[in-house]
N, C-alpha and C positions, 0 to 999 in steps of 0.2 A: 167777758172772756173772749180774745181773739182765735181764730182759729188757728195763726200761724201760731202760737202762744202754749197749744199742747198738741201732743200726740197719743195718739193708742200701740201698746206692744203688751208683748206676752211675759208673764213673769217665769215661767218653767216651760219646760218642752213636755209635749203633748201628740197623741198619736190617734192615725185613724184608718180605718182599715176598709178597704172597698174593694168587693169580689163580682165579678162576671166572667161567665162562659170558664170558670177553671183562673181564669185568668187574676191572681191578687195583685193589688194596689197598695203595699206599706208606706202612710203617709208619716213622715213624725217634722214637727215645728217647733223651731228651735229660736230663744231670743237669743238675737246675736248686737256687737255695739262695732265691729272690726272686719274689715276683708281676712286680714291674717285668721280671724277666727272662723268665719264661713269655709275656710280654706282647712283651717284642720277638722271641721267637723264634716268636710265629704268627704277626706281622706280615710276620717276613721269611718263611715257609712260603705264607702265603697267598698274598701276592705271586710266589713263586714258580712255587706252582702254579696259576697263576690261572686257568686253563682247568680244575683238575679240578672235576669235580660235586660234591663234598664235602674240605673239612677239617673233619674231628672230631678232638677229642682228650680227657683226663686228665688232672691231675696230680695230687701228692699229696706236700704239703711237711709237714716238719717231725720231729725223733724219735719225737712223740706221734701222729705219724700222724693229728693232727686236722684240719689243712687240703686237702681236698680237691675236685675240680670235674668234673664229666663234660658234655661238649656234644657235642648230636649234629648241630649246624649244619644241619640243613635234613631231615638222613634224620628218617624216623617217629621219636618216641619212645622212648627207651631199647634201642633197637636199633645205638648209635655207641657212644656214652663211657661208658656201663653197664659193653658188654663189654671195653672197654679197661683200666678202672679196677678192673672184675673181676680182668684179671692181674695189675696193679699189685699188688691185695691180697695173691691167693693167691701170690705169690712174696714176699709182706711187705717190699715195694721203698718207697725213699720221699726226697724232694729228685728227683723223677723226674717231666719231662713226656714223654708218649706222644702224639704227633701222626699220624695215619693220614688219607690223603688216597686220596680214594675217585674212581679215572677210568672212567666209566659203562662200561656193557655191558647185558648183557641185563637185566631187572630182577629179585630176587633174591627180593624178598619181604622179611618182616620176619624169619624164622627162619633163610634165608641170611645177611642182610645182620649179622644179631649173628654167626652161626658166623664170617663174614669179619672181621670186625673184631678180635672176640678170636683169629682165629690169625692176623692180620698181627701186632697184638700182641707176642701171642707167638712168633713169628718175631724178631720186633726186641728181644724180653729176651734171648731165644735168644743173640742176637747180642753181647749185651754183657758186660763184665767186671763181674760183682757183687760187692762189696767190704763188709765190714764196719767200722762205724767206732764209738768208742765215742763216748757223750754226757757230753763235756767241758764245764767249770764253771773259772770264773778267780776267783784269789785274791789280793788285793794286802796287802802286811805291810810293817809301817814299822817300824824296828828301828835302835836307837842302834848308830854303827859297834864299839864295843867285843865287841858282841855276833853278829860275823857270823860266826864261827866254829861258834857253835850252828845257827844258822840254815842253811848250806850243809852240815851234817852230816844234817840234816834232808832237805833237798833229794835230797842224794846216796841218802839211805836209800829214800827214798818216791818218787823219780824222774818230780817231775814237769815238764812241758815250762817254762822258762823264758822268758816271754813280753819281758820287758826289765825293767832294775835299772838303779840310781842308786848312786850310794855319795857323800855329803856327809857331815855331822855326822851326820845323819837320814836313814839307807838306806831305799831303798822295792823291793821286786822283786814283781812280779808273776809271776802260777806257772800254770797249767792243768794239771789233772788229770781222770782219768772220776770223773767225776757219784758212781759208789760208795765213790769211796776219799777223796774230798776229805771228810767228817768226820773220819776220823784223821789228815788231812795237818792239818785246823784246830787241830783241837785240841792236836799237835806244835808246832806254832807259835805260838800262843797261850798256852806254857809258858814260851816265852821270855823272860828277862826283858828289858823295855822293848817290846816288840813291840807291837804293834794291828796288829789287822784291818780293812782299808778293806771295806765290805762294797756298794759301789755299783758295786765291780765283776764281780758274778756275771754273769755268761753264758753262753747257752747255746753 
C-alpha cells in the first residue's frame, strides 16, 4: 500500500464543543469533495450563526492534500484557521471542512484564542467517523464482442469496480480501480486482442 494510493476523510459531519472563560467554541466538520460546496456550507453557517462574533474555518481538499485555506474572519492573525488546519493535518484528514464559530466571552488573548480553536477542532474530529479511501483512476476499453470472454476473465481476476458497459458489435466497459494496481489492470487489457484503451477517461 502506497501512501499517495489513499487518503483519510470523514463520512458525516460531526461537532465539538469547547468553552472558556464564558467564552463558546461551536466546532462542526463537514466532508466536503467541491469549493462550490465549502462555499454553500459557510454561507448557510454564517447565516446561521449570525449573532456569533466569529466564523473561522479550514479546509483541505483533494488526495494530494494540496488545496488548502485557513481564515480567521476578524480574530488576530493566525490565532483561527491556523489552529484548525493544524488538526486537519496532524490527523492527515482531507475532502474535510472544519467550521468553528466563536460566541464572545471574556477576551482570551491570542494564546487562548489558538489553544480554543484547535481543541474545538479537535473535539469535532473526535467526533467523527474517519474512513480510509483509496485513490481511484477510470479506464475505458473498446473490444470487438468476440472477444469478451477475455475481457471479464480479466475483470473477474483484478476486480475492478465496473462503472458501465455497452455490448454492440464494438463493446465499450468502463472499469475504476486504486491508482496502484491500474498499470497491471492496463496492461491485462491491452493484451487483448482487438481492445483499445480510451485514455480521456482517467480520473481521479
Amino acid at each position: 500500500m502506497t501512501a499517495e494510493d489513499t487518503y483519510k476523510t470523514i463520512i458525516e459531519p460531526s461537532e465539538g464543543i469547547y468553552t472558556e472563560k464564558r467564552s463558546k467554541f461551536i466546532a462542526i466538520a463537514l466532508p466536503v469533495r467541491t469549493l462550490d460546496e465549502i462555499k454553500i456550507h459557510l454561507e448557510t453557517y454564517q447565516k446561521k450563526y449570525y449573532d456569533a462574533r466569529h466564523v473561522c474555518y479550514a479546509y483541505m481538499l483533494g488526495a494530494a492534500r494540496k488545496d488548502f485555506r485557513a481564515n480567521d474572519n476578524g480574530e488576530p492573525s493566525g490565532t483561527a484557521g491556523k489552529p484548525i488546519l493544524g488538526q486537519i493535518n496532524s490527523n492527515e484528514l482531507t475532502d474535510i471542512l472544519i467550521i468553528v464559530v466563536h460566541f464572545g466571552g471574556i477576551k482570551l488573548g491570542t494564546s487562548g484564542l489558538i489553544v480554543a480553536y484547535k481543541a474545538a477542532a479537535a473535539e469535532a474530529i473526535a467526533a467523527a467517523t474517519i474512513i480510509e479511501k483509496t485513490v481511484d483512476e477510470d479506464v475505458t476499453v473498446m473490444f470487438e464482442y468476440p472477444f469478451m470472454n477475455d475481457v471479464m476473465r480479466i475483470v473477474k481476476e483484478e476486480e475492478p469496480e465496473i462503472l458501465n458497459q455497452s455490448y454492440d458489435m464494438d463493446c465499450s466497459m468502463t472499469l475504476r480501480i486504486r491508482r496502484s494496481m491500474m498499470p497491471k489492470l492496463r496492461a491485462r487489457l491491452e493484451k487483448v486482442e482487438t481492445a483499445r484503451i480510451l485514455d480521456d477517461e482517467n480520473v481521479l
